[in-house]
ChimeraX commands (.cxc) that place a marker at each C-alpha (Angstrom):
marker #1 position -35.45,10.21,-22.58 radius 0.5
marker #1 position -32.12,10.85,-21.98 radius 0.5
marker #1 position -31.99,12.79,-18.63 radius 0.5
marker #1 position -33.75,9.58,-17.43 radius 0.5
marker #1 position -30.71,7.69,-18.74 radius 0.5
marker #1 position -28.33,9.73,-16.66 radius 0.5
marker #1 position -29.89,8.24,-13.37 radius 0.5
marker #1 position -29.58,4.46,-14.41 radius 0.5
marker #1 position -26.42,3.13,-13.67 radius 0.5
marker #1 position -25.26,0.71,-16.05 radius 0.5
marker #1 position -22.43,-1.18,-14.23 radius 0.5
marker #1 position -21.36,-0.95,-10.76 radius 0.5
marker #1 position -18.10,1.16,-10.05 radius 0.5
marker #1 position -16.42,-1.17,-7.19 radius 0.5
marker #1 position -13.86,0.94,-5.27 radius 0.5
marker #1 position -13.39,4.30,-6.11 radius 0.5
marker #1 position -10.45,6.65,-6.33 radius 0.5
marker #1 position -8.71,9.43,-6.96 radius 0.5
marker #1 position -5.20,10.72,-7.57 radius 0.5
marker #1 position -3.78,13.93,-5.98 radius 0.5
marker #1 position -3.44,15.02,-8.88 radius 0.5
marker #1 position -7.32,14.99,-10.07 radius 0.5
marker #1 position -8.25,15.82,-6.32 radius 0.5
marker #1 position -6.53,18.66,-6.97 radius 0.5
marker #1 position -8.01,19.38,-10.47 radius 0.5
marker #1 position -11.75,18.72,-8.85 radius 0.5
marker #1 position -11.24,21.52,-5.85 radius 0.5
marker #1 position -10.12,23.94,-8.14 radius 0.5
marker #1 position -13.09,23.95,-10.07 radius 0.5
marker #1 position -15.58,23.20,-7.73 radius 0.5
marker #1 position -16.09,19.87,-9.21 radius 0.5
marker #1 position -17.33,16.90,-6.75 radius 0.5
marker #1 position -16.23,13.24,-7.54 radius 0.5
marker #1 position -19.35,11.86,-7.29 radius 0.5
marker #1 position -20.97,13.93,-10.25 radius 0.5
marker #1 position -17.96,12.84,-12.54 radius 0.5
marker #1 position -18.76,8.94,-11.02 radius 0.5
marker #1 position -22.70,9.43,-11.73 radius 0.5
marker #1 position -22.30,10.65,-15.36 radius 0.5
marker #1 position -19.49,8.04,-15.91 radius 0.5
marker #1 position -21.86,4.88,-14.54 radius 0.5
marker #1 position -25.12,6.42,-16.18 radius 0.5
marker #1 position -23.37,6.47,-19.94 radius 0.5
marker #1 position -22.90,9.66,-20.39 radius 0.5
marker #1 position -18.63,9.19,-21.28 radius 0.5
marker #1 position -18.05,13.21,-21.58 radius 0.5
marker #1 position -16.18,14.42,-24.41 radius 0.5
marker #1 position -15.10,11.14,-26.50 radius 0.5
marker #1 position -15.33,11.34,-29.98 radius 0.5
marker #1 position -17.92,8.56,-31.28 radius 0.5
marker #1 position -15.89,5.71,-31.60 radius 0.5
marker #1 position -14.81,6.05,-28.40 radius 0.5
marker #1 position -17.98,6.08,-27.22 radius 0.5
marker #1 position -19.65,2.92,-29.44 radius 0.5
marker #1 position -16.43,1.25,-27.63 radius 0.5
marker #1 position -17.40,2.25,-23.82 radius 0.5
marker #1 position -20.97,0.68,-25.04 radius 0.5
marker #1 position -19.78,-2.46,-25.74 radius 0.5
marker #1 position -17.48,-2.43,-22.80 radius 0.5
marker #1 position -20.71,-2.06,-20.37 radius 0.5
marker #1 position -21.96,-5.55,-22.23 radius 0.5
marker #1 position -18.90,-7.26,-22.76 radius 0.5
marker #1 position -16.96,-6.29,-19.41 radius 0.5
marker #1 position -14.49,-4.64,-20.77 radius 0.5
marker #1 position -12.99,-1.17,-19.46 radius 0.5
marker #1 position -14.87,1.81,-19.64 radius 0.5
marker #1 position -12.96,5.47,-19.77 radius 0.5
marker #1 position -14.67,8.51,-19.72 radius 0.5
marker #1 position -13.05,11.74,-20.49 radius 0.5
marker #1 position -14.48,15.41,-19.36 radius 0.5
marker #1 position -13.24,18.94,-19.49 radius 0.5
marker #1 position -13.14,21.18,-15.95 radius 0.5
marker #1 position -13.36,24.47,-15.66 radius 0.5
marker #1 position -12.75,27.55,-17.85 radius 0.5
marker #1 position -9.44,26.32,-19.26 radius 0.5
marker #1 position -11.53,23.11,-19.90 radius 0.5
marker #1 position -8.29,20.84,-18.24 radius 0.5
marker #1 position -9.31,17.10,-19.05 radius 0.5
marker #1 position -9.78,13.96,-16.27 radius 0.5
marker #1 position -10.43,10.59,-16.92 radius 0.5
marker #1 position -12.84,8.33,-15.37 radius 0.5
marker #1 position -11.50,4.60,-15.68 radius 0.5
marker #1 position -13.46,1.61,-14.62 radius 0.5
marker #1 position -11.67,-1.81,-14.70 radius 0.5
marker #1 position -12.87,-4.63,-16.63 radius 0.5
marker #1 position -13.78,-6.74,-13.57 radius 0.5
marker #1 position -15.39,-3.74,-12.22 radius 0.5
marker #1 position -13.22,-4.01,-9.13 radius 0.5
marker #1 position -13.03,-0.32,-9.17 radius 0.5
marker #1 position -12.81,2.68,-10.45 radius 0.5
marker #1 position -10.35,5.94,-10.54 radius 0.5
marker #1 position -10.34,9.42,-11.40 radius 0.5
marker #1 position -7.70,10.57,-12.27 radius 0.5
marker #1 position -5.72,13.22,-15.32 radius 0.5
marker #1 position -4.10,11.97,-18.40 radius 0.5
marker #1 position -0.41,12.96,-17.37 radius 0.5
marker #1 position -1.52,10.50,-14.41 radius 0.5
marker #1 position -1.82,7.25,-16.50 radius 0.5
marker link #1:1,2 radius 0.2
marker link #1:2,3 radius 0.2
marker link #1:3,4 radius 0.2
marker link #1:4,5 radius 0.2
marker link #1:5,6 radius 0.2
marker link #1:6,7 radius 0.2
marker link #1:7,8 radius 0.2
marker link #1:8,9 radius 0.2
marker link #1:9,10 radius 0.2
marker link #1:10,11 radius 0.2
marker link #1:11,12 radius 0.2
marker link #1:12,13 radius 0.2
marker link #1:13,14 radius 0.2
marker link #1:14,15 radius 0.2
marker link #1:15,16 radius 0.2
marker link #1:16,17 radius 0.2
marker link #1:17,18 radius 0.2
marker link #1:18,19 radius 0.2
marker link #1:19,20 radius 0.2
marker link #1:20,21 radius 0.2
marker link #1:21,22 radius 0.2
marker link #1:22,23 radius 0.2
marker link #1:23,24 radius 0.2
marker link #1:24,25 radius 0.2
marker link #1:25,26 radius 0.2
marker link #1:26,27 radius 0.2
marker link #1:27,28 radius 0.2
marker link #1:28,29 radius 0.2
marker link #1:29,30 radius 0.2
marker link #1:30,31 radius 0.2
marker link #1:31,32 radius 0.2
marker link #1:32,33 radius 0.2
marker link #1:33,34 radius 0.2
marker link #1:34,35 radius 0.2
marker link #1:35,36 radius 0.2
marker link #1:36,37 radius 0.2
marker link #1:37,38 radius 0.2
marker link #1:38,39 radius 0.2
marker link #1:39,40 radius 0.2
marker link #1:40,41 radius 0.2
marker link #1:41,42 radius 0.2
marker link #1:42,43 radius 0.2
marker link #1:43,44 radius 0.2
marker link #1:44,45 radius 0.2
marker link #1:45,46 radius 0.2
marker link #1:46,47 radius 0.2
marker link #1:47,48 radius 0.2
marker link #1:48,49 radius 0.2
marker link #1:49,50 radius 0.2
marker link #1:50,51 radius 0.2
marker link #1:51,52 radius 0.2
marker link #1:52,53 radius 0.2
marker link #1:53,54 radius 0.2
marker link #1:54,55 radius 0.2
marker link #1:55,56 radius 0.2
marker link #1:56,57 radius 0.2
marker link #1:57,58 radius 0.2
marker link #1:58,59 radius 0.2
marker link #1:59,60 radius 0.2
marker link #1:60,61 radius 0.2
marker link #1:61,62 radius 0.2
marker link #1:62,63 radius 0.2
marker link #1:63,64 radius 0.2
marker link #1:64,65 radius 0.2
marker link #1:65,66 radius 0.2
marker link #1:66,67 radius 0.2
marker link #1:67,68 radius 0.2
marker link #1:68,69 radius 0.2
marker link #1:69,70 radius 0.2
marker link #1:70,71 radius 0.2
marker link #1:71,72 radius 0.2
marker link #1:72,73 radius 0.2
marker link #1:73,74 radius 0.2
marker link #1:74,75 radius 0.2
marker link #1:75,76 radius 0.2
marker link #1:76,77 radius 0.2
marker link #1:77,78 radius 0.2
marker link #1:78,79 radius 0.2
marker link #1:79,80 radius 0.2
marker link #1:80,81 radius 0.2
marker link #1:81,82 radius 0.2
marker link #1:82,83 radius 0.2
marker link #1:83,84 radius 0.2
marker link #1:84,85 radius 0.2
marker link #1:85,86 radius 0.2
marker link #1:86,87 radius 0.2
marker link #1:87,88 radius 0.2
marker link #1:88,89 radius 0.2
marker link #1:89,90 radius 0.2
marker link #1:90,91 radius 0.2
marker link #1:91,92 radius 0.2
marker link #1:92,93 radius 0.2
marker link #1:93,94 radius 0.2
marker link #1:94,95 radius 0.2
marker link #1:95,96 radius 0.2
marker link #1:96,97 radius 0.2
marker link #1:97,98 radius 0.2
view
């Protein structure tokens, strides 16, 4: 079932972090970190086409990176969620950002 998915993590984040800019992003919309950080560790990678998804898969078996890409509020204004392939840590942050 997948809302039992959403609760299993599937790597471990390491640090965490954010940029100002995607701080500022989240308190705009009302959007806390840790449900972008909860959907990101649990699999569910946002709005990636499929490819991009099959690859964030095989990143959570292989140890490579894992980006996951969602839409805030009503102009739907995108932020990543990047986990290094180490799993040292992990940052939120937007695109213009990277």
């Amino acid at each position: 079932m997948k809302s039992d998915l959403l609760h299993t993590p599937l790597f471990p984040l390491g640090r965490t972090f954010a940029t100002p800019g995607a701080l500022g992003l989240m308190q705009r919309t009302d959007t806390t970190p840790w449900v972008l950080l909860g959907r990101h560790r649990s699999g569910d990678f946002g709005c990636l086409d499929a490819y991009d998804c099959a690859a964030n898969n095989r990143a959570v078996l292989d140890g490579t990176r894992i980006l996951s890409a969602y839409e805030l509020g009503p102009a739907n204004e995108k932020v990543w969620v990047i986990t290094e392939a180490d799993r040292s840590s992990t940052t939120i942050l937007l695109p213009s950002d990277y």
